[in-house]
C-alpha positions, 0 to 999 in steps of 0.5 A: 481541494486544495492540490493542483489538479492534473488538468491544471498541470497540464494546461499550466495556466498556474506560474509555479512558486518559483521560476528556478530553471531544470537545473536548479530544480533537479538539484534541488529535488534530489537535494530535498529527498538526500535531506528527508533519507538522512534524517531517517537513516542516519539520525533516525528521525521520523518519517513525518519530521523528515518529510516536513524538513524535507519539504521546506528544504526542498523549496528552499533550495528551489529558490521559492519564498519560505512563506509559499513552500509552508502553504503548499507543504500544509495545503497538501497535507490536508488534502491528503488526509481529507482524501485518505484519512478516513479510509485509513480510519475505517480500514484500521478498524475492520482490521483490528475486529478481524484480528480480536474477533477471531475471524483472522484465526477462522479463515486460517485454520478453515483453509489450513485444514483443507490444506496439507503437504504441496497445497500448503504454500499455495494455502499460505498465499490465500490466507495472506491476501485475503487477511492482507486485504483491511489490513496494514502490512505490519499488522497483518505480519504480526497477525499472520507470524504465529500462523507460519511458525506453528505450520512450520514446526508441526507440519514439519516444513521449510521455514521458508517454504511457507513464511515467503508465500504469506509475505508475498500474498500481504506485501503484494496487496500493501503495494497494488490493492485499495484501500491500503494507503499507498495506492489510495494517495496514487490514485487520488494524485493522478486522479485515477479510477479507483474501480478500474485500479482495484480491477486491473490491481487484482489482475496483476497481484494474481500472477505476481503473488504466485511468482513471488511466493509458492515459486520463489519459496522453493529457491527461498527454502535452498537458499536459507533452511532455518528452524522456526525459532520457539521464542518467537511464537506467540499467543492468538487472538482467538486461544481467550475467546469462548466463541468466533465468527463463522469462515463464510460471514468473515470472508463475506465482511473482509470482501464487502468493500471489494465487492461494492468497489468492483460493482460501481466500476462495472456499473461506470463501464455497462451504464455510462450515464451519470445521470442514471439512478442505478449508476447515482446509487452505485457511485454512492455505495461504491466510493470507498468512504461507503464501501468500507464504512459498511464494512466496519458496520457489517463487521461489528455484528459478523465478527464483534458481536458473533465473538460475543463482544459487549457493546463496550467491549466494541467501543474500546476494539475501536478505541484502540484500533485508531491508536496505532494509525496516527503515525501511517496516518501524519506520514502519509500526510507529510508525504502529500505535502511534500508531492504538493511542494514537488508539484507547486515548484514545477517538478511535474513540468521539468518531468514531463518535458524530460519524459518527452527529451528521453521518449521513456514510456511513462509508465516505466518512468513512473515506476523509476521515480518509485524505485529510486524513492523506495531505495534511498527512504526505505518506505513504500508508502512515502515511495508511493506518495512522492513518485505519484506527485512527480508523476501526476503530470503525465497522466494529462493525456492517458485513457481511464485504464493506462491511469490506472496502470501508472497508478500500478507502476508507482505501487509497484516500484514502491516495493523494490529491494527492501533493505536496511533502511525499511522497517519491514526488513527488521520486523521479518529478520526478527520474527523469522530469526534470520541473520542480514544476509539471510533476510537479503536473500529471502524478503529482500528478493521477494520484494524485488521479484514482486516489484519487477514482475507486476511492473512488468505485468503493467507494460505489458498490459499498457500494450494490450487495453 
């Protein structure tokens, strides 16, 4: 690896880059991330040239040699894809056989069709975050769009009623649950347990997605009464397949790497011998690599090949399954670089003694960090990635669980208030055809509540294990 490690951070035995005092380096932080936000909001540069930009700004206005900010920039990006990219890879692919197999469409209309009247946002919620699961938020929007539009105009219900507990379910996973991308680059920074995150993410996702959906969206569907708008429905995966994979094979394939994950953290707690085979085994079949390689493999035969797909038909949903992902792929990349240089020019030590100064608990100051971040770039993966590198210091002395509950604060932080510079906020006016105050009032709120309570879910945790 070529990033500090916390141990590293703690006992400090590494002179950082530059000798700048707290000042110089508060300045220059805010400086460097004033830079990476103009460049994305005014001259709506990509987020992986910004936060290149960024980087470089950031330790030039550190007062570090250029030729140190470039190694530390470069260093972090390549640890950060080497720790992340595959899994992005393999996630990406689970994702698309789910959506061109049909199997995303089956788990829809199975739990629809057991659903109706008062269940109906309850049923939103579960097919949104079992779908959210594998995939990217934006992806498993455009999946799950066509599914809240046709509901809505044949149930006759409340755009809102059921557009708001979908959202929820995938919004919440995208910001708390591995393998998506954020909580991945978190817990890799803060050198957290992915099992007990992955436990501990579930036990606050469950509460916060029924606050942020089915109850919000009955506040929601006051506020803002809108028709589902025709143009916007467009044609499923599933309306050109002659055949699609059964609802208990594709539930099974979508849940395997949970499975395995929460397995290998179980298996940690009850064994605690490293030495032991079962526990050897486990770590193998539980780490994500493992656990989502075998999904992908499971779902070629449960989703590709139960849809009737040939093998070239497979090869080319996995060929075009890795195209979309290079640019999540080179921003969360650009985002570990630009936390390396965060940490290499000695952020991680001025927020450790400011955390100390201000006895502000850390996993509150953690959250902050992420709140900030989010508003000012509009980006929860670039959120994530930057508070977990400002962070990762004040994990030194935390136990496994409070690890993975700063890990949860960051993720959570990172969903607060999306507004006009998040290209989810867009992506939901358009679809659902809403004017800006109206998507203020709806998605905007939605992802504050959802911020607010699973931070506080955190806390209130921290108190308890």
């Amino acid at each position: 690896m070529t990033h500090l490690s916390v141990e590293m951070l703690a006992a400090d035995p590494v002179e950082p880059i530059t000798s700048a005092g707290h000042a110089q380096l508060g300045i220059a932080v805010l400086a460097g991330i004033a830079v990476i936000v103009l460049l994305i909001t005014k001259f709506k540069l990509h987020a992986f040239l910004a936060l290149t930009v960024g980087s470089l700004a950031l330790g030039a206005f550190a007062g570090a040699p250029l030729d140190k900010a470039i190694t530390s920039f470069t260093g972090g990006l390549g640890s950060t894809v080497a720790g992340v990219g595959v899994l992005i890879a393999l996630g990406a692919i689970l994702g698309k056989l789910l959506a061109d197999s049909g199997g995303a469409d089956q788990i829809v209309d199975t739990i629809l069709a057991r659903a109706s009247g008062r269940a109906m946002p309850w049923a939103m919620v579960l097919i949104a975050s079992v779908i959210g699961l594998p995939l990217f938020f934006e992806v498993g929007i455009v999946l799950l769009i066509p599914v809240v539009l046709m509901v809505a105009k044949r149930g006759n219900y409340s755009l809102m009623r059921i557009g708001i507990p979908a959202l929820a379910g995938l919004s919440v996973m995208h910001g708390l649950i591995p393998p998506h991308p954020g909580p991945l680059v978190a817990i890799d920074a803060v050198k957290a347990n992915l099992g007990v995150t992955l436990a501990l993410g579930v036990l606050v996702a469950i509460p916060t997605v029924i606050i942020a959906g089915p109850l919000f969206s009955k506040v929601a569907a006051r506020w803002v009464d809108v028709p589902a708008p025709e143009k916007m429905i467009p044609q499923r995966p599933s309306e050109e397949l002659e055949k699609r994979p059964g609802f208990g094979a594709t539930v099974a394939t979508v849940l395997l790497p949970v499975v395995l994950m929460l397995a290998k953290a179980l298996v940690d707690i009850v064994v605690d011998d490293p030495e032991t085979t079962v526990q050897r085994v486990f770590d193998v079949i539980g780490s994500p690599l493992i656990a989502l390689l075998a999904a992908v493999v499971v779902g070629m035969f449960t989703l590709g090949r139960a849809a009737g797909f040939t093998k070239d038909r497979l090869s080319t949903t996995v060929e075009k399954s890795l195209a979309p992902i290079a640019g999540v792929l080179m921003i969360v990349g650009a985002g570990g670089g630009f936390k390396q240089t965060l940490i290499d020019i000695g952020v991680g030590r001025m927020i450790l003694d400011f955390s100390k100064d201000w006895s502000i608990p850390a996993l509150l100051l953690a959250w902050l960090i992420a709140v900030a971040i989010r508003l000012a770039t509009g980006s929860a993966t670039v959120a994530t990635i930057s508070a977990a590198g400002l962070a990762a210091p004040l994990a030194a002395d935390m136990s496994t669980a409070h690890t993975a509950l700063l890990v949860l604060a960051i993720g959570a932080g990172s969903l607060f208030f999306s507004h006009v510079n998040d290209a989810g906020f867009w992506l939901v006016k358009e679809y659902f055809g809403l004017d800006v105050g109206q998507t203020v009032k709806t998605w905007s709120v939605m992802e504050t509540i959802i911020s607010v309570v699973a931070g506080g879910l955190v806390l209130l945790l921290s108190l308890i294990i």
